[in-house]
C-alpha positions in Angstrom: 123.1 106.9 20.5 126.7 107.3 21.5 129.0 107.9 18.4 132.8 106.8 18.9 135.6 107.5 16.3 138.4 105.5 16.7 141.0 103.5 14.1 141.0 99.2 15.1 144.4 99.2 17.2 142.6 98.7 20.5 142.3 94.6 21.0 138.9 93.6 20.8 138.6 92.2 24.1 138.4 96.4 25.0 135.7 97.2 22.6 133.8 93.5 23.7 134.0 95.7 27.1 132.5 98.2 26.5 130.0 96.9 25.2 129.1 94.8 27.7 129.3 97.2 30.3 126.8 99.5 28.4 124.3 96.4 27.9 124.4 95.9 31.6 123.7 99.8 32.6 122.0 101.0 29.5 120.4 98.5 27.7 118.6 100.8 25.7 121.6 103.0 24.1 122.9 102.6 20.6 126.7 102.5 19.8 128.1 103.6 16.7 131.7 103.0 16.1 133.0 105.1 13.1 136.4 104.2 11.9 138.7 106.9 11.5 140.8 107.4 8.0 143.0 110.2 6.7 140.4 111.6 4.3 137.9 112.1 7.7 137.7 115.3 9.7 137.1 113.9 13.2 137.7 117.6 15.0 134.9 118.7 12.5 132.3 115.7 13.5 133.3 116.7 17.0 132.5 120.3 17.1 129.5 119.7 15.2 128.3 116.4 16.9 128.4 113.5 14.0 131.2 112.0 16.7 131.0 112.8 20.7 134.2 110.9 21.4 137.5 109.6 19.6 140.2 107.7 20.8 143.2 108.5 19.4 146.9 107.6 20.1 149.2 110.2 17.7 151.8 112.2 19.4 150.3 115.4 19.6 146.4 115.6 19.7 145.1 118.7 18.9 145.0 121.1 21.8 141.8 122.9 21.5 140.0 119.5 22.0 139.3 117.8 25.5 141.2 114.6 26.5 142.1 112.4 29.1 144.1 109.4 29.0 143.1 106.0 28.7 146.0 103.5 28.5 149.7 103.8 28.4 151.4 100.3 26.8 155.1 99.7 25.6 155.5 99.3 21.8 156.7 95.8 20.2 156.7 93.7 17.7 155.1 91.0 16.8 156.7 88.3 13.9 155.4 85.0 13.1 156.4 82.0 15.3 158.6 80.7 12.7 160.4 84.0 12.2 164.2 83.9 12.3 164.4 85.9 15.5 161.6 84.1 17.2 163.0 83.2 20.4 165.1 85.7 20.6 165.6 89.2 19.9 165.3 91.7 17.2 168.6 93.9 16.5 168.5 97.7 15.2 170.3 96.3 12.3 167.4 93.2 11.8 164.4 95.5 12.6 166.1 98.9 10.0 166.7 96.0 7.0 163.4 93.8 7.6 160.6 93.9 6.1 157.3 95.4 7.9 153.9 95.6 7.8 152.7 99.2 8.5 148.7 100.1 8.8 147.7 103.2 6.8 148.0 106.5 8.2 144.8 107.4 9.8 145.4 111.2 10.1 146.8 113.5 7.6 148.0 115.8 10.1 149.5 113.3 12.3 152.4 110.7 12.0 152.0 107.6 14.5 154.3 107.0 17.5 156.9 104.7 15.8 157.1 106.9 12.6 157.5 109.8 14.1 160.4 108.4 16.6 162.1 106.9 13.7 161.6 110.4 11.5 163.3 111.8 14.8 166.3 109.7 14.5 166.7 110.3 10.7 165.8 106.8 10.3 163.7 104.9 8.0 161.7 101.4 7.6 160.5 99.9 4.5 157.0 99.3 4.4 156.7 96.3 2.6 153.1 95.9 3.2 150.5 98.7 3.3 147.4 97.1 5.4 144.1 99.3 5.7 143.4 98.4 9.0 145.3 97.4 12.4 143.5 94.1 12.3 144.5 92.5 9.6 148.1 92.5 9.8 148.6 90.0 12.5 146.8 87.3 10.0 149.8 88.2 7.3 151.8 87.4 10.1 152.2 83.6 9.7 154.9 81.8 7.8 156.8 85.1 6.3 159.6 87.0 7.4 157.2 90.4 8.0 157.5 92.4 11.4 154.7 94.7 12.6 155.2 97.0 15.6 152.1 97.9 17.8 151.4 97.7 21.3 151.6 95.1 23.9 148.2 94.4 24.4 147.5 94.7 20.7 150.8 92.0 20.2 149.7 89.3 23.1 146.3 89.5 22.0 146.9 88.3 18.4 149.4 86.1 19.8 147.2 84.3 21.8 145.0 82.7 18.8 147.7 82.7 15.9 151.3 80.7 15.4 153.3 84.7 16.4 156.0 85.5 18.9 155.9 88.8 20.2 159.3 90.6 20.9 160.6 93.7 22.7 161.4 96.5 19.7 165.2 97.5 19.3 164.5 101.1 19.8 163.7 102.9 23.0 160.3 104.3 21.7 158.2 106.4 23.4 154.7 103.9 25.2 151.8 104.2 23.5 149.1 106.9 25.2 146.1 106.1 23.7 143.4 108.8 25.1 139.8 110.2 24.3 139.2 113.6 23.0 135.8 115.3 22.6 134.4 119.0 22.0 134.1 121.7 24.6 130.4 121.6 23.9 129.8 118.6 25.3 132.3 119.0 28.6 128.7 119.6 30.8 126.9 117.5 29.2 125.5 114.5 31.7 125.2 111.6 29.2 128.6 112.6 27.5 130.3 112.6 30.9 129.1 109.3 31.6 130.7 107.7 27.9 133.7 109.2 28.8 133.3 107.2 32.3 132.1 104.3 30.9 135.6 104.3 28.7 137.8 104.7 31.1 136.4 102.8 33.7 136.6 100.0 30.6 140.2 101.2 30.4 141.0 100.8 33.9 139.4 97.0 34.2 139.3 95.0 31.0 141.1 91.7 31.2 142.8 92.7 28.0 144.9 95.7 30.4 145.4 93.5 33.1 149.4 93.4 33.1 149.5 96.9 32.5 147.9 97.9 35.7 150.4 95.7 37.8 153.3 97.4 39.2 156.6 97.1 37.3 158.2 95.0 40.2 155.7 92.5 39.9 154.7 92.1 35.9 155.7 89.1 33.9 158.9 89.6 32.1 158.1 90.0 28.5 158.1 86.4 26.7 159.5 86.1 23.0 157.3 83.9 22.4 153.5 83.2 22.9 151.1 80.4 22.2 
């Protein structure tokens, strides 16, 4: 039974990946998925083996723990289709006096990558909506004047099934790493070292990361607005 901790901002199509890659070459391993909140102590189920992997994305993951990277992906914004900058662009001015959606803070030690950049420029956005999980905020989306900000793959995904535009964020932030981390006890460990394949190699190949393994001469310029 393979235990991963990780919060619900990876598109599905990822975790419909690796599942099906671990039916097809171990059809008789369990997965748990534990989701991560700020009152849970994932670098304690680590060292003591409730978890053997999390993927995170925070700034600065802790340094005693094991990691390699998973994914890089550009941070945007996605607004319903109907919003009034659909179709074109968001301004600092527009994105500093809107109104946003912002999941809750899965780490009490860490602020996210947008927070933190914002923090850094002495600048502040008003959470109008507090969601509890990544998921649902896309589906709050339609028909208001709300903006979230997530990743790319996060944004087109959503965007493909529900009435949203997705648009390039008025700030330069910093692209998304999201990466796994696990214990030092587990670094030699043969089955452990082949989850932490199986993710990356999931990483690497899933449709849903598609455009962000193209080269940068030859990816689709980022559309305002998706069906």
């Amino acid at each position: 039974c393979f235990r991963v901790g990780t919060p619900d901002y990876l598109a599905p199509p990822l975790m419909a990946s690796l599942v099906s890659y671990l039916r097809l070459t171990a059809p008789k391993a369990r997965l748990l998925l534990q989701p991560l909140g700020h009152d849970y102590d994932y670098e304690t189920a680590l060292g003591n083996g409730e978890l053997d992997v999390v993927i995170g994305n925070w700034p600065q993951p802790p340094e005693h723990l094991r990691m390699t990277i998973l994914l890089e992906d550009e941070v945007v914004c996605l607004v319903s289709r109907n919003h009034p900058r659909a179709g074109s662009h968001l301004t600092v001015t527009d994105y500093l006096n809107g109104s946003h959606i912002v999941p809750l803070n899965y780490s009490v030690m860490q602020r996210g990558v947008v927070e933190s950049h914002l923090a850094a420029l002495r600048l502040h956005r008003e959470a109008t909506v507090t969601v509890p999980y990544f998921s649902l905020a896309p589906s709050l989306l339609p028909g208001t004047d709300l903006i979230f900000t997530t990743s790319r793959h996060f944004a087109e995904h959503y965007a493909r099934q529900l009435p949203l535009a997705v648009l390039a964020a008025p700030f330069d932030f910093p692209a998304m790493r999201f990466y796994q981390l696990w214990h030092s006890r587990t670094q030699q460990s043969q089955s452990h070292a082949w989850l932490r394949s199986l993710l990356s190699a999931v990483a690497r190949t899933a449709a849903a990361t598609q455009d962000l393994r193209q080269p940068k001469s030859t990816r689709p310029k980022p559309k305002k607005l998706l069906n």
